[in-house]
N, C-alpha and C positions, 0 to 999 in steps of 0.2 A: 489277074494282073497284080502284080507287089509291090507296094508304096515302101517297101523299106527304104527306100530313097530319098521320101521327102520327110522322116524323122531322124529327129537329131541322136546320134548314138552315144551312150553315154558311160557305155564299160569300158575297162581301162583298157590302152593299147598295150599289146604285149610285143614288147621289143622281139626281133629277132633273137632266141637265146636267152631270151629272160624265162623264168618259170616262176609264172601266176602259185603265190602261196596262200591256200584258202583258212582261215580260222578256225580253231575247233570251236564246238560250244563253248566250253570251260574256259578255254582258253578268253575266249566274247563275254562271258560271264564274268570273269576276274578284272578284265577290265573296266565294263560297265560296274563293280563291284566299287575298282579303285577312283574312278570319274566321280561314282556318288559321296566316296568316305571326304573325296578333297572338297566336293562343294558342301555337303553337311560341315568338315571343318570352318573352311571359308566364310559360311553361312555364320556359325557360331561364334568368329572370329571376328565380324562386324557386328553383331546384336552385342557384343561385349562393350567394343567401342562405343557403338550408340549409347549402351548404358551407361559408360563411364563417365562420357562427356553430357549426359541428361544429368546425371549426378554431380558432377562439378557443375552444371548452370543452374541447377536445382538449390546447392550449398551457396553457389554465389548471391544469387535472388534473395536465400530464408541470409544469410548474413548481414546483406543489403537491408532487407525489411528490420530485424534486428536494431541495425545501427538507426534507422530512422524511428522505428516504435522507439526505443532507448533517448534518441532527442530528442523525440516529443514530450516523453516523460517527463525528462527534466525542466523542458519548455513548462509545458503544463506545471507542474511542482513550483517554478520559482514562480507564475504568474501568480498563483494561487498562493504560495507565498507571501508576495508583495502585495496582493487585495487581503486578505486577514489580519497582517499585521498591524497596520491600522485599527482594525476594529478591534483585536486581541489589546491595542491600547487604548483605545476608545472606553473599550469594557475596564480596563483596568482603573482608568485615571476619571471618569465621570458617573460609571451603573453603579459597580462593587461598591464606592463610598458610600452612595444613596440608601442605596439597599442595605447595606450595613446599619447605617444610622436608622432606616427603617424598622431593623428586625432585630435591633439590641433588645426592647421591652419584650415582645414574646420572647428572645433568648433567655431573658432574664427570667421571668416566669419560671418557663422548662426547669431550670438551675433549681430556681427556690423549691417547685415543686417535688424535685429529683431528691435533694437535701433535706425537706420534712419528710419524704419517705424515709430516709436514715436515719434521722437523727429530728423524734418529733416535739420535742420539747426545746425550749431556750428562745428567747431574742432573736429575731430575723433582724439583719441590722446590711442596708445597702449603701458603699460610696461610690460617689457619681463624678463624673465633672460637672464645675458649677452649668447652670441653667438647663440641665439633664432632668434634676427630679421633679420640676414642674409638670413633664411630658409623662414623665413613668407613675408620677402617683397614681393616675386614673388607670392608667392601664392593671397596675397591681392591686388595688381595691378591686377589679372588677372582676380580674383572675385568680387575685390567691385569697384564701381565706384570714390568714395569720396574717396581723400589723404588720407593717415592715418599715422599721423607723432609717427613713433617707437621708444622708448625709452628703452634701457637696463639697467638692473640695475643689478651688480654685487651680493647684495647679496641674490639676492631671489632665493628659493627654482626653482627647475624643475616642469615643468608643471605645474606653476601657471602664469596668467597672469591677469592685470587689463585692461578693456577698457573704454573709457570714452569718449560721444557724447555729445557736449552742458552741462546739467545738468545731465545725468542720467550716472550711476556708475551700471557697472558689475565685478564679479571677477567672474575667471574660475578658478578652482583648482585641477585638475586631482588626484593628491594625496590624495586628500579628496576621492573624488570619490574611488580610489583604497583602503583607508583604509575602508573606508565602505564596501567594497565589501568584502575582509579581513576576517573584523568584522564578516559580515554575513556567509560566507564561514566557519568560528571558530563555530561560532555558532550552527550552524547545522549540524556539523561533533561533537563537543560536547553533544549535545541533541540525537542525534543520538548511538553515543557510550554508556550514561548513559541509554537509551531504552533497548539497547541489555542486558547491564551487570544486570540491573535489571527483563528483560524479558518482 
């Protein structure tokens, strides 16, 4: 008994007068050929896309991070700016004095020491401002071997002093020293500030 009846048929009807044209291989081959070259196109024609546009959001993001690392920098820079400047004047206007005034007598040593190595004969002869060589007598007894007859002199500046062995002439000048430092300290707190403000 033949159930072809109760399966559904599924080849083409062929009209009255039509004639069924069957594929050659090659023919089936070139097509399937051509179906694969368009989707490998296709294919390769979105992976391009996707990259493009992962690269523009990739560029956008690192420019993004950029601009915010870059603000922060400067964030950071001018904070740090404005807490040391203080203390850059701090050190300037109350340590540097002290310490200056502290280490004039060992300076002074150094000097005389440096100067009987040159020149070892002659009068050591030191001027001070007054109430200076009270402090340095002991110190220079204690360090240098050769007299050194101290002279005060009313009107000279602090922490300057002259020494003088046989022929050869030093001046020490701490204040110099301090305003240079000053200077330099202005300077680079100025250069600094005009970085930030310009970026």
């Amino acid at each position: 008994m033949a159930i072809a009846h109760l399966l559904e048929d599924f080849s083409t009807g062929v009209a009255s007068g039509d004639v069924m044209k069957l594929m050659s291989d090659v023919a089936l081959e070139d097509r399937c050929l051509a179906s694969f070259e368009q989707g490998y196109s296709a294919g390769w024609e979105d992976a391009f896309a996707a990259q493009e546009k992962d690269k523009t959001r990739i560029t956008g993001n690192l420019a993004n991070s950029l601009g915010d690392l870059s603000f922060t920098y400067h964030e950071a820079m001018t904070q740090l700016m404005t807490s040391v400047e203080p203390v850059f004047q701090s050190l300037i206007d109350l340590v540097l004095p002290d310490i200056m005034a502290c280490t004039i007598g060992p300076h002074i040593v150094e000097q005389l020491c440096e100067m009987a190595r040159d020149q070892a004969s002659g009068p050591v002869a030191l001027v001070v401002p007054a109430g200076i060589g009270t402090v340095l007598s002991p110190i220079l007894t204690r360090e240098f071997s050769m007299p050194v007859k101290i002279t005060e002199e009313s009107g000279m500046d602090p922490g300057r002093a002259y020494l003088r062995l046989g022929t050869v002439e030093r001046e020490i000048d701490s204040n110099a020293l301090l305003a240079s430092i000053h200077d330099t300290i202005d300077t680079f707190m100025h250069q600094n500030h005009e970085e930030l403000k310009n970026g």
